[in-house]
Structures are given as structure tokens and as C-alpha cells.
C-alpha positions in Angstrom: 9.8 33.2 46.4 7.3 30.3 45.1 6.0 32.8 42.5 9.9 33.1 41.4 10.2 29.5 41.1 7.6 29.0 39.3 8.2 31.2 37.1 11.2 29.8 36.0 9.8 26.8 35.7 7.6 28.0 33.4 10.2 29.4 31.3 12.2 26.4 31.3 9.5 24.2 30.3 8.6 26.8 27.7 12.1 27.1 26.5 12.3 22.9 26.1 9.2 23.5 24.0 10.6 25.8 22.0 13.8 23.5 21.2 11.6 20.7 20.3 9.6 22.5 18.2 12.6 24.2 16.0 13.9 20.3 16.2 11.0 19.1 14.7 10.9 22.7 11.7 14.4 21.3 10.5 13.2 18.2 10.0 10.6 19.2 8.0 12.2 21.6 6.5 13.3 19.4 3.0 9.1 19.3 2.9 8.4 23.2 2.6 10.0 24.0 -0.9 8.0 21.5 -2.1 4.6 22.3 -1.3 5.2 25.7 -1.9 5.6 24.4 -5.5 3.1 22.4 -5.6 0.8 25.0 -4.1 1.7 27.8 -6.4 1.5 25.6 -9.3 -2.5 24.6 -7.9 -3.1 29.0 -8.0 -1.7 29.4 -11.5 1.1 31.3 -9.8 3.9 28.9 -11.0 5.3 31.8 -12.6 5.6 33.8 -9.5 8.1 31.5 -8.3 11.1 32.8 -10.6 10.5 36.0 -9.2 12.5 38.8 -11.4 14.6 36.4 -12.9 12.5 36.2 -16.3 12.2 39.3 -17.9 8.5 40.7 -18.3 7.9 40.2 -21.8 8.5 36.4 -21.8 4.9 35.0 -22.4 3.6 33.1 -19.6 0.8 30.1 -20.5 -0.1 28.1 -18.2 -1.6 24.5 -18.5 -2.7 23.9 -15.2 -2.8 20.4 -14.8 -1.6 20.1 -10.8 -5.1 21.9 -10.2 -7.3 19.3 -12.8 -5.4 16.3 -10.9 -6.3 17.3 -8.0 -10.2 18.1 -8.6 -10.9 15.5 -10.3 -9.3 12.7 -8.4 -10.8 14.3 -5.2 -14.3 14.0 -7.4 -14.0 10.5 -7.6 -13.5 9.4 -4.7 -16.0 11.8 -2.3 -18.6 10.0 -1.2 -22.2 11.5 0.0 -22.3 9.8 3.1 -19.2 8.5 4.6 -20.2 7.2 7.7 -19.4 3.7 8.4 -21.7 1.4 11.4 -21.2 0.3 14.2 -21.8 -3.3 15.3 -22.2 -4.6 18.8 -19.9 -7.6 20.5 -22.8 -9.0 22.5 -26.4 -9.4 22.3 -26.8 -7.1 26.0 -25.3 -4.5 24.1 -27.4 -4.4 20.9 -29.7 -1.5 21.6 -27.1 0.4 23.1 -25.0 0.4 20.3 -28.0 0.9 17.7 -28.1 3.9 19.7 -24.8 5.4 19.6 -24.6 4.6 16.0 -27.7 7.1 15.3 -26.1 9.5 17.7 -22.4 9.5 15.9 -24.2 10.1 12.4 -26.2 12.8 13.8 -23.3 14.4 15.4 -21.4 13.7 11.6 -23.7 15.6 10.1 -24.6 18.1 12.7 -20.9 19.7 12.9 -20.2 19.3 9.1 -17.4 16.3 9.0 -17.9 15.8 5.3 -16.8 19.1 4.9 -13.3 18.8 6.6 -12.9 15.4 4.7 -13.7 16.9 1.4 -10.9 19.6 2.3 -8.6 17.1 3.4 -8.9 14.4 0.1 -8.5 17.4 -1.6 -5.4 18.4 0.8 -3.8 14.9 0.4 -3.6 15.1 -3.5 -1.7 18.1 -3.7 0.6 17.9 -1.0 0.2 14.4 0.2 -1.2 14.8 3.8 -4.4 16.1 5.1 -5.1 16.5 9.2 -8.1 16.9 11.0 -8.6 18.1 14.3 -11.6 17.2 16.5 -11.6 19.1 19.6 -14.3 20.5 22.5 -14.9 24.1 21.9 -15.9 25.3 25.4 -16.4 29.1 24.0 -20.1 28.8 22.5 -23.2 30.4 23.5 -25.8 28.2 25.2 -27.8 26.2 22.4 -30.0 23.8 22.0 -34.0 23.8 21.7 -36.5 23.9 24.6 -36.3 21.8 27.9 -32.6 20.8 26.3 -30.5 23.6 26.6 -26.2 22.7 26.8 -22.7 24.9 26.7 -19.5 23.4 24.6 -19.4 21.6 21.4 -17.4 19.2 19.5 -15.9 20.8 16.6 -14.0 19.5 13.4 -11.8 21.6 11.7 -8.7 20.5 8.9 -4.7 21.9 10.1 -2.1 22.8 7.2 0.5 20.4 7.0 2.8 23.4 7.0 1.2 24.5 10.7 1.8 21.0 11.9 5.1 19.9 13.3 5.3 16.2 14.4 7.9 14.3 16.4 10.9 14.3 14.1 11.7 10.4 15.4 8.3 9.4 14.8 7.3 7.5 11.4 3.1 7.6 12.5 1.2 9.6 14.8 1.2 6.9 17.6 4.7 7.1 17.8 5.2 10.6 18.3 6.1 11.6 21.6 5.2 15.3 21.5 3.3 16.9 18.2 2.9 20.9 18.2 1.1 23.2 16.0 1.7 26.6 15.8 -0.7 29.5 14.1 -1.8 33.1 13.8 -4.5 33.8 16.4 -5.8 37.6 16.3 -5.0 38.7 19.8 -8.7 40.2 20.7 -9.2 36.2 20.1 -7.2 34.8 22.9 -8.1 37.6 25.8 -11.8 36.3 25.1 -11.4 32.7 25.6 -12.9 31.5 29.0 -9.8 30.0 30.0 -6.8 31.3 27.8 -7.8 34.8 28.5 -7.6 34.4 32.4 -4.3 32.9 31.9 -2.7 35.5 29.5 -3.4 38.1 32.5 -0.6 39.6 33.7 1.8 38.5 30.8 3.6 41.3 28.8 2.8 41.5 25.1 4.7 38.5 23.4 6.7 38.2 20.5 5.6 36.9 17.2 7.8 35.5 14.3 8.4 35.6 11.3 5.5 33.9 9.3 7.3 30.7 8.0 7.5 29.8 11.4 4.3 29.9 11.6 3.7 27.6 8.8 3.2 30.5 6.4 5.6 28.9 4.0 3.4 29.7 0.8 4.4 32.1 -2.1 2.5 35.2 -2.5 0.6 35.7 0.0 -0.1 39.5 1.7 1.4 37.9 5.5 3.0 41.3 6.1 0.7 43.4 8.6 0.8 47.2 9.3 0.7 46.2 12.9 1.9 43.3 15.1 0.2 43.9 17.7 -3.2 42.6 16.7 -1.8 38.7 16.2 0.4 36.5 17.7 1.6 33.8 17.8 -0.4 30.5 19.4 1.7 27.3 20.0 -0.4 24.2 21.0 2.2 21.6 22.0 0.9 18.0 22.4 2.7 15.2 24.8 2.5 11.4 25.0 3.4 10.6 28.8 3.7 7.1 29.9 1.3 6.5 32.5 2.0 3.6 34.8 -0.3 0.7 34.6 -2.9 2.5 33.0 -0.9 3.0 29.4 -0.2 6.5 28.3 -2.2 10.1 29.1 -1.5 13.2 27.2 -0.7 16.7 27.8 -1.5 20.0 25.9 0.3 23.4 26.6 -0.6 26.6 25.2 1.8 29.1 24.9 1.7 33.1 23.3 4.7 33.4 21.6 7.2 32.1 24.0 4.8 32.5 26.9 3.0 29.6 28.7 -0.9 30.5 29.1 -2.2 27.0 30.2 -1.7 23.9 30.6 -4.0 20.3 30.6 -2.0 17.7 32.2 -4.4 14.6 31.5 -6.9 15.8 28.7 -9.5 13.2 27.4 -10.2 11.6 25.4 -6.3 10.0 26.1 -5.5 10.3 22.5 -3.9 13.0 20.2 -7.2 14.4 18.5 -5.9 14.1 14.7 -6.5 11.9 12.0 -4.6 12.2 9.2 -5.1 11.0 6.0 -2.5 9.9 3.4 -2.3 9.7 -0.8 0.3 7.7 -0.6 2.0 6.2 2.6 5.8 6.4 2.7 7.6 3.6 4.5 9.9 5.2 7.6 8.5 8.8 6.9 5.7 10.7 8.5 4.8 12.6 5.5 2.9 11.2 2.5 3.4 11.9 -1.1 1.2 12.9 -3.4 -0.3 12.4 -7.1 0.0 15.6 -7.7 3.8 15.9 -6.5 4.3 12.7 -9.0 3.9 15.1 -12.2 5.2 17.8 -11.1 8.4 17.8 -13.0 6.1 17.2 -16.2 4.1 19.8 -15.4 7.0 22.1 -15.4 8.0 21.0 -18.9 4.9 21.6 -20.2 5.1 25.6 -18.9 8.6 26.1 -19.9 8.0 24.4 -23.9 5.1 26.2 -24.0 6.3 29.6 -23.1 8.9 28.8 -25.9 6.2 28.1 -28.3 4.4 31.0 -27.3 7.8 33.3 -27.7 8.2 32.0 -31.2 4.9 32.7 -31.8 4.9 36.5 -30.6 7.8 36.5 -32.9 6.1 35.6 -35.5 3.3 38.2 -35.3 5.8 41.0 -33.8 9.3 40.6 -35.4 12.7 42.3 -34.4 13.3 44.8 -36.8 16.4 46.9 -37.1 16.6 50.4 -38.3 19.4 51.9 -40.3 21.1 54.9 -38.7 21.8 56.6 -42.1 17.6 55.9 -42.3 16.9 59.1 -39.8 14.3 57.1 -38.3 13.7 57.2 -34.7 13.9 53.4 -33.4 11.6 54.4 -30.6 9.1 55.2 -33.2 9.4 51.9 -34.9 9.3 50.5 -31.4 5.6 52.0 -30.8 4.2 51.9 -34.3 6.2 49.2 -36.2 3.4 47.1 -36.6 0.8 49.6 -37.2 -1.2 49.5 -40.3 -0.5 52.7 -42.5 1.9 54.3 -40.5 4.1 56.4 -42.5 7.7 57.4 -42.3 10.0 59.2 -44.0 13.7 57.9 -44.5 16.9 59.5 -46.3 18.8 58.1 -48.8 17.7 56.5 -52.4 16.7 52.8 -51.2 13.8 52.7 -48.3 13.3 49.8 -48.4 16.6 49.1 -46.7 15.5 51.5 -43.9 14.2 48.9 -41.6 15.0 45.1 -41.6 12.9 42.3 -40.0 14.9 40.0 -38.1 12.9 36.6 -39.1 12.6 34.3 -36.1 12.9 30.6 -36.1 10.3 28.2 -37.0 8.4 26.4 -34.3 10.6 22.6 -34.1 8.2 20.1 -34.8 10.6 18.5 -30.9 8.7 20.6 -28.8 5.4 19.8 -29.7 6.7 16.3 -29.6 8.2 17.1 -26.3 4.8 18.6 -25.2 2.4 15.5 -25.8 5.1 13.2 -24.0 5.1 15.1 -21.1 1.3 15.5 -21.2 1.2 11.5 -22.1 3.5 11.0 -19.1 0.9 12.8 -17.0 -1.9 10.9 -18.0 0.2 7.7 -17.4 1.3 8.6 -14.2 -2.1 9.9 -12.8 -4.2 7.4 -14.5 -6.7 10.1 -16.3 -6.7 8.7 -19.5 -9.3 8.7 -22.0 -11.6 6.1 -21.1 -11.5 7.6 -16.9 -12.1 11.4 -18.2 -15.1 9.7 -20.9 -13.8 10.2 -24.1 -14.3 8.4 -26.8 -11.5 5.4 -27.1 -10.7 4.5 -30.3 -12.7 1.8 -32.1 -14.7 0.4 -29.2 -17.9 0.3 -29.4 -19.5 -2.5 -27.6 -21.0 -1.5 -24.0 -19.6 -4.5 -22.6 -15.6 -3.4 -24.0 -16.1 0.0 -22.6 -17.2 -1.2 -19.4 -14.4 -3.2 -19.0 -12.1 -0.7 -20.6 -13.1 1.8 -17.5 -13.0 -1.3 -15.1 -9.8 -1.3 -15.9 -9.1 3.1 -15.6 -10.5 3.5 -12.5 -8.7 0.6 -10.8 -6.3 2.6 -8.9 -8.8 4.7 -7.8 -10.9 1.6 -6.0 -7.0 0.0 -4.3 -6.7 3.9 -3.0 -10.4 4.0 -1.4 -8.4 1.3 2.0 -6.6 4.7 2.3 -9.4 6.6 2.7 -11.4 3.8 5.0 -8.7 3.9 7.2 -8.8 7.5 7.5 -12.8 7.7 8.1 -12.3 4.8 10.8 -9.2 7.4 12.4 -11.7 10.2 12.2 -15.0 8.5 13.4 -13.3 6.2 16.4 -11.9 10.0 17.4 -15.4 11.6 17.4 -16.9 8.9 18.9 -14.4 8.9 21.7 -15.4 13.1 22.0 -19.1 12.0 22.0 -18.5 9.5 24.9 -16.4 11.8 27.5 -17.5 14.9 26.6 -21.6 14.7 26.5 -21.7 14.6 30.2 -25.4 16.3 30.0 -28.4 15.6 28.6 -28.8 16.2 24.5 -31.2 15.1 21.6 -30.6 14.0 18.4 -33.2 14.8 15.5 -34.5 11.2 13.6 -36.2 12.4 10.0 -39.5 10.1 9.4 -40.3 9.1 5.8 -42.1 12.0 5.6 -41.0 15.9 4.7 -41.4 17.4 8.5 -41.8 14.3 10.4 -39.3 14.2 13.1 -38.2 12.4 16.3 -36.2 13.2 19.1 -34.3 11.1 21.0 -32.9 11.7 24.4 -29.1 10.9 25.4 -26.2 11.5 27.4 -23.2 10.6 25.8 -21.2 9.4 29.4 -23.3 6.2 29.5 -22.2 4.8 26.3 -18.3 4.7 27.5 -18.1 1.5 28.6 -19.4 -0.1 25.3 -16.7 -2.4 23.2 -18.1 -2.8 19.5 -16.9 -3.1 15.9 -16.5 -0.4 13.3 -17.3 -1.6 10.2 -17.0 1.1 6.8 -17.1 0.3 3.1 -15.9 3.1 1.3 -15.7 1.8 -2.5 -19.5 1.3 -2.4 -20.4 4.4 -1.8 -17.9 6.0 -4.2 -18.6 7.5 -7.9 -16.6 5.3 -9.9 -18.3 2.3 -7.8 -22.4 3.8 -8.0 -21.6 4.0 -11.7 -20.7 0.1 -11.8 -23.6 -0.6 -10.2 -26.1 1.5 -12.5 -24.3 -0.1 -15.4 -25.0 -3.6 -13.9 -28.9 -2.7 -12.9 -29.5 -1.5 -16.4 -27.6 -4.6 -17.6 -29.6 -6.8 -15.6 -32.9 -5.3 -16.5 -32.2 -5.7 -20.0 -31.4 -9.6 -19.3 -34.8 -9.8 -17.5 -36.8 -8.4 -20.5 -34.9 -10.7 -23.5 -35.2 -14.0 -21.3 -38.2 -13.4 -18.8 -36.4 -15.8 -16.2 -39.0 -17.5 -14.1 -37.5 -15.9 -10.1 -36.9 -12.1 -11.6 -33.3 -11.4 -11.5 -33.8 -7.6 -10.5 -37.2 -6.1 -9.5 -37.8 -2.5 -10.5 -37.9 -2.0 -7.1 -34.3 -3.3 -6.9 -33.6 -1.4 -10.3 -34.5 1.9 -8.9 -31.8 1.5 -5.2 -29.0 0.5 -7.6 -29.6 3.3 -9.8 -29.5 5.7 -7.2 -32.6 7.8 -8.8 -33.2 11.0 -7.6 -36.0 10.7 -5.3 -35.9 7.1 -5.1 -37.2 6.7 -1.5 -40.7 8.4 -2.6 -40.3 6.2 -5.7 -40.1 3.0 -4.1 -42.7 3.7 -1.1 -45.3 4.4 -4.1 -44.1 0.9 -5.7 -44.2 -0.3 -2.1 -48.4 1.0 -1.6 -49.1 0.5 -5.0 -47.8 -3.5 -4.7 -49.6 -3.8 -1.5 -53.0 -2.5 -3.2 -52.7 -4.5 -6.3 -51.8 -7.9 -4.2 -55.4 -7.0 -2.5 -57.3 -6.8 -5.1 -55.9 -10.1 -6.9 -56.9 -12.0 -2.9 -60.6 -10.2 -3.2 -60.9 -11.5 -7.1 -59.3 -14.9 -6.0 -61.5 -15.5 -2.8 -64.8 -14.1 -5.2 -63.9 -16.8 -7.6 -63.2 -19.6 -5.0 -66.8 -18.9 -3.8 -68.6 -18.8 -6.8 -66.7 -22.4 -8.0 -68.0 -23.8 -4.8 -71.7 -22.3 -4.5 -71.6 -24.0 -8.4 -70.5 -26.6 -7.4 -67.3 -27.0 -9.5 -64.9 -28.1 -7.0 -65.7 -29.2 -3.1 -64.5 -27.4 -0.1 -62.1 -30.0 0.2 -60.9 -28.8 -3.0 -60.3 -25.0 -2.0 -56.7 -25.1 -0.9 -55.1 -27.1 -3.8 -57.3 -24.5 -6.6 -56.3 -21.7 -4.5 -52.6 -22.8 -5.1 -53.1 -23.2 -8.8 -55.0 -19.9 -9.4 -51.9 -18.0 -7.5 -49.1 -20.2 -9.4 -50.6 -18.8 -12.5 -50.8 -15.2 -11.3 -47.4 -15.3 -10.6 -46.5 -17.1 -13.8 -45.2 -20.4 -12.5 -48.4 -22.6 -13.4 -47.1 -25.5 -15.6 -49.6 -27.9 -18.0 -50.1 -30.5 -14.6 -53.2 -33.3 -14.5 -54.9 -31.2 -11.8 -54.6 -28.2 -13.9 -56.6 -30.2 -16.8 -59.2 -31.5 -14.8 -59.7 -28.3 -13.1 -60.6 -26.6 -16.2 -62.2 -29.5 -17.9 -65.1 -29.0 -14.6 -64.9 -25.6 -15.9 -66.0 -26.4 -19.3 -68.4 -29.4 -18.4 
């Protein structure tokens, strides 16, 4: 009787699931034409869109400016290293943070975050949000190194907008009261899990959709499988449950088709585990638009005048022709060897050359090529790549300080768009460090790298301990950005050149500080060689100056009274501050007498 009931509670819950989640597909509905387009457009498949509706021999160029937007835009603003720091509240809590900051940027590198946030900038500017989901991954093998062996993982990993299904009331992820994602999971996949395949025991086979439910919304793609039975379909349905006095806690259920498998009533961290990062933030929308969605409609003008052009131009090279009947030519032979060279045929009556006619075609109207730059000018408007971003040369300017200020001025949108992207890195590194602090319940090391090639240190930690630490995130994501490390070389050489032409007294830049904002290749080997060198060279000038401090008093030139205020002199002029002052003159008027 109790295996009844629960039973259809199960079902119930799994049919309110269910009904939210085809709730929150309408909403989002309006959204999947769209990036379909925009995604097609991205794999030179624009064409594939009209399906049979344009005839085969229509020429078909393609321009593919949706897929440069996007590349080069995500080019400018990855970063190397996008970590940002983390800084303690109190002065108890300094080396514990210091700590946890090395262990978040190992575990950054370690499971490959750069990757998922290359994927997702590049996400973002084609369909205007990019999701990443951090989660534990309980089925790995046992790894780690001697004397530190561990089970489970954090993993990073970047969801399809079109698999992802938020609370259709909800304008931001905070306010969502349930989110669900639903995929293709190979069903060999789930009966191996260590907890989902226990569950799915006992369960008859369940049903799988149709692929846009799924989030399969895009245009050809090969979603059609000999068998069903291999894949199904895994729903991962997310709740926000207030929790009296202690704020809110969060559920996950995972259902098979319409099946519930398992379910985690209070999972930690109490957060939903997604960042998501915007191009551009919509007021009272969840979804973001994007640069590339912005030139779309230009992009389509550009494909349809330029399949006209093209037309024209086959044309041109391959007129109509048509063949008189009284001729006794076959038309199907004109059709496969009109344009060969030195075919011959024979035709009746006394005038051939009124045997076959060429339709002339049109000329090309000087409109559409004037159509055609607008609409690429429009593009290069919209998205900012003009000349002077892509490098090219810009008119008449020639001065280094005009075209510095010229791409100042092309890359501004770029450097106001970087907040977006800091506020996304924050999201995503908040959300690994909470993983890092309730899921590293056991001891683990992180690797430190000495200055050294194969110098290494290892540091022990367990993750737990560092829970109840409050501190500051602090990230500067324009710095480390191209269109920002190019600034700065440009200002380093500038400032060099300054140096050399006015030979200011206190150095403006050293070429220690000439190599860092240059960002040479190889510039911490560069700089610890300047470093030794500097430190040798400052010896030798001490040894020299204490040699000649003793010889000027065994001499007697000066008295050991003396020794201090010449010893100040002799390194003022090594340094190049020494100025024409009376002791200067009497010092090397004793010299000379």
C-alpha cells in the first residue's frame, strides 16, 4: 500500500514537473527561430533555411559576416588569465585567505575554466547568452598522487541556451523559482552512474521526445537515430524552496523521460550552480541579445543582393538562348553543349543564324552594389569593426599619436562591455569557490611552480576549513584584455622614447618596467637576468667605491671624518645626480693638489 502511494506521488510530482517545464518551452519559444538563424547563418548554412523553396540553380554566395563578428569580438576580449583575487576583511584572516586564493586558481586551471568561458563569450555573441555549469562529478576513478589519493571532482562544463529552460516569471537567475534542463544522455550512461543507475532499477524503459524538446532546435543536424533505445531523455529540474529562518535551500530532481530517478532535497552549495553571462542585458527579460543578432537583417541583405549579382553574372557567361523549331535542332542539345567551343550543328532553312537566339540579360544596377556596401557599412557601424579596430590603414593619418587615439576611440565599446564579462567571472568564481569550500571535505594538494622549469611545491589542504571565511573579490578584466595590453605596450614604448630624448633625472620607465608592460615573451627569465645582473653590477661599483675611499684616506686626501660625506658624492655621481656644489670643488681640488 505505501509502495502505491508513493508511487503516485512520484508521478504527481513528476507530472507538476513536466507542466512547468512545457510552461517555461512556450515562453521561450519566440527565442528558438531566432537562434536557429543566427546559428545557421554562423555554419554558412543560411541557405539551408529556405529549404526547397529556391530552385537549385540559384547561385548561393555567402559573405559570412555573423561568424567574423563573432570571432573576432570573442578575440578581443579573452583574456589569458581571468582569475580575479581574493582579499581578506581582517588581519586574523590574512593567511587563510592567501591560501584559498592559490587554491581557487589552481583548481581554475586544473579543471580547464578558461575553456568553458572562451566557449561561452563566444556563445554570448551569437545568440546572446552563455551558461556554465559547475557541478561535483561523483563518477571518477580514484586520483591523485602518492600519500593523496581522493574520489569526486568539481567539474565545469558550458549548457546550450536551447537546453536550458528558466522560470518563465523570472527576469534573472535569482529570481527563478524552479530552472530545468533537459538533454540527450546515451542510456548505457545513466545505468552506470553510482547513484542514478541504482535508482533507474526497476523502471520500464521511458519515453523520449521529439528532439526540439530537448533543445535540439538547430537546422541540419543528423538528430534522427536508427534506434531509440540507446538515448533518452534526462530532465534535471532545479527548485528555490524557502527555508525558514535560514533563507532559501534548493532541490534537484532527475527524471528519465517522465520518470523520477532521484531526488536531492537540500544540495550544497545552496545556490543554483550557473553563471550566465550576457552580450547585452535586456531590462524585464531573462534572455540577452546579441551583436551578432544586431546585424542580422544586414547580413541577410547582403546574401540575397549578392545571389542577384551572382545570377546576373551566370547570365552573363551562360545566356538563355532560344531555338527555332523550323531550326531541327534539338534544344536538349543546345542545353548540354550551347556553350561549347566548336560544337557544330546543323540547321534547315536558308538563314542559320536565326537558328538560335541569345536572350541578353540585364546589366548589373550600379543600386545593388550601392545596396551592398550600405548594408556592409551598416555592419561595421553597428558592430564597431571598422577600419582602424580591424588595423587598416585610415585615410590620411599618419601620426602615431592620431592613430592611437583613433583606436582609443574603436575599441571603446569593447572596454564599457568588459563590466559584463567581470560580472560574469565574479558569478563563476564565487560558484567555484563555494564547490571548493563544501565539497573538499578530504585532504588534497595543490602544485605551486618555483621560478624555475621543474621546481615545484605542494601544499596541503582541505577545502571544509576555509567555509567560514568572509573576504572580498576583487577582478579587473580590462587590464588583462588585448585591446588593453596593446595600450599599454604603446605607452611603454612611448615612454621609453620620452626617456631617451629628455634623459629625465628619476627615470620615468626602467627597462625592467619596459619589459612587464610589454608583455615580452619570456619576460620572467628576462627580468630575473636584469634582476642578477643589477645586483652584480651594484657590487662591483661598492668594491670600486670602498677601494677608492681607502686609498683617499691611506693618502691622506680626505680624513676618516670625511668618509661619509665623499661616499655620498661619489654615489650621487654614479647615479647621475651630482650637481657643481663647493664640496664637490674642494674634493677634487685635494685631488689635484
Amino acid at each position: 500500500m505505501d509502495n502505491n502511494n508513493n508511487q503516485i506521488g512520484a508521478k504527481s510530482k513528476s507530472d507538476i514537473i513536466l507542466e512547468r517545464f512545457k510552461k517555461a518551452q512556450n515562453k521561450r519559444r519566440k527565442k528558438e527561430d531566432l537562434w536557429r538563424t543566427l546559428d545557421a547563418y554562423d555554419r554558412n548554412e543560411q541557405w539551408d533555411l529556405e529549404g526547397a523553396n529556391i530552385p537549385p540553380w540559384v547561385p548561393k554566395p555567402v559573405t559570412n559576416y555573423i561568424h567574423v563578428v563573432k570571432y573576432t569580438k570573442r578575440a578581443s576580449l579573452f583574456m589569458e588569465n581571468a582569475t580575479g583575487r581574493l582579499r581578506p576583511l581582517t588581519s586574523e584572516d590574512v593567511e587563510k585567505v592567501e591560501v584559498l586564493n592559490k587554491v581557487y586558481e589552481y583548481t581554475w586551471d586544473k579543471i580547464n575554466v578558461r575553456d568553458v568561458v572562451r566557449k561561452n563569450t563566444e556563445t554570448a555573441k551569437l545568440l546572446g547568452t552563455a551558461i556554465a555549469h559547475v557541478y561535483w562529478n561523483e563518477d571518477t576513478p580514484v586520483r591523485g598522487g602518492t600519500g593523496g589519493l581522493y574520489e569526486g571532482e568539481i567539474e565545469v562544463r558550458e549548457i546550450d541556451p536551447a537546453c536550458f529552460y528558466p522560470d518563465p516569471n523570472a527576469f534573472s537567475l535569482e529570481d527563478c523559482e524552479f530552472i530545468h534542463i533537459v538533454e540527450r544522455k546515451p542510456m548505457s550512461w545513466i545505468k552506470k552512474h553510482p547513484k542514478l543507475g541504482d535508482a533507474l532499477k526497476g523502471l520500464y524503459e521511458a519515453s523520449v521526445d521529439d528532439a526540439a524538446s530537448r533543445g535540439e532546435i538547430y537546422s541540419n543536424r543528423d538528430y534522427e537515430l536508427e534506434s531509440k533505445d540507446s538515448i533518452v531523455d534526462f530532465h534535471q529540474h532545479y527548485e528555490k524552496i524557502p527555508d525558514e529562518g535560514h533563507g532559501y535551500k534548493y532541490r534537484v530532481t532527475y527524471m528519465v523521460g517522465n520518470k523520477i530517478i532521484l531526488e536531492k532535497d537540500d544540495i550544497i552549495p545552496r545556490r543554483y550552480p550557473f553563471a550566465i553571462l550576457y552580450d547585452f542585458p535586456q531590462r524585464q527579460d531573462f534572455w540577452g541579445k546579441s551583436t551578432c543578432e544586431f546585424i542580422l537583417d544586414n547580413q541577410k541583405i547582403i546574401n540575397k543582393v549578392e545571389s542577384i549579382i551572382a545570377m546576373i553574372g551566370t547570365l552573363m557567361q551562360n545566356p538563355q538562348k532560344i531555338v527555332s523549331r523550323e531550326s531541327g535542332i534539338n534544344p536538349a542539345e543546345v542545353k548540354k553543349y550551347g556553350n561549347a567551343p566548336g560544337h557544330t550543328w546543323a540547321a534547315n532553312g536558308h538563314n542559320p543564324s536565326s537558328a538560335i537566339t541569345y536572350v541578353q540579360p540585364p546589366q548589373i544596377p550600379t543600386t545593388l552594389y550601392n545596396l551592398l556596401e550600405t548594408a556592409k557599412n551598416n555592419i561595421r557601424e553597428i558592430t564597431g569593426l571598422n577600419q582602424a579596430y580591424m588595423g587598416e590603414t585610415v585615410g590620411s593619418l599618419q601620426t602615431s599619436t592620431g592613430v592611437q587615439q583613433l583606436i582609443e576611440r574603436a575599441t571603446m565599446r569593447d572596454r564599457d562591455q568588459m563590466y559584463d564579462l567581470e560580472v560574469y567571472i565574479r558569478a563563476l568564481s564565487e560558484l567555484l569557490i563555494s564547490f571548493i569550500t563544501t565539497k573538499y571535505t578530504e585532504k588534497r594538494f595543490i602544485r605551486i611552480e618555483g621560478k624555475h622549469q621543474g621546481e615545484y611545491q605542494f601544499m596541503e589542504f582541505i577545502g571544509k576549513e576555509f567555509a567560514d571565511i568572509d573576504f572580498d573579490f576583487v577582478i579587473d578584466v580590462s587590464s588583462k584584455a588585448p585591446v588593453s595590453r596593446m595600450r599599454e605596450q604603446q605607452e611603454a614604448k612611448d615612454l621609453l622614447t620620452m626617456q631617451g630624448q629628455y634623459q629625465f633625472p628619476v627615470p620615468v620607465i626602467t627597462p625592467q618596467e619596459f619589459i612587464e608592460m610589454s608583455d615580452m615573451v619570456h619576460k620572467d627569465q628576462l627580468l630575473e637576468r636584469m634582476q642578477e645582473d643589477e645586483i652584480r653590477n651594484k657590487a662591483a661599483e661598492l668594491t670600486q667605491m670602498v677601494n677608492m675611499l681607502w686609498n683617499m684616506v691611506a693618502s691622506g686626501q680626505i680624513s676618516p671624518e670625511e668618509v661619509p660625506l665623499v661616499a655620498e658624492q661619489m654615489a650621487a655621481q654614479q647615479t647621475g645626480q651630482a650637481s657643481a656644489t663647493g664640496n664637490t670643488s674642494d674634493f677634487q681640488m685635494r685631488q689635484m693638489g
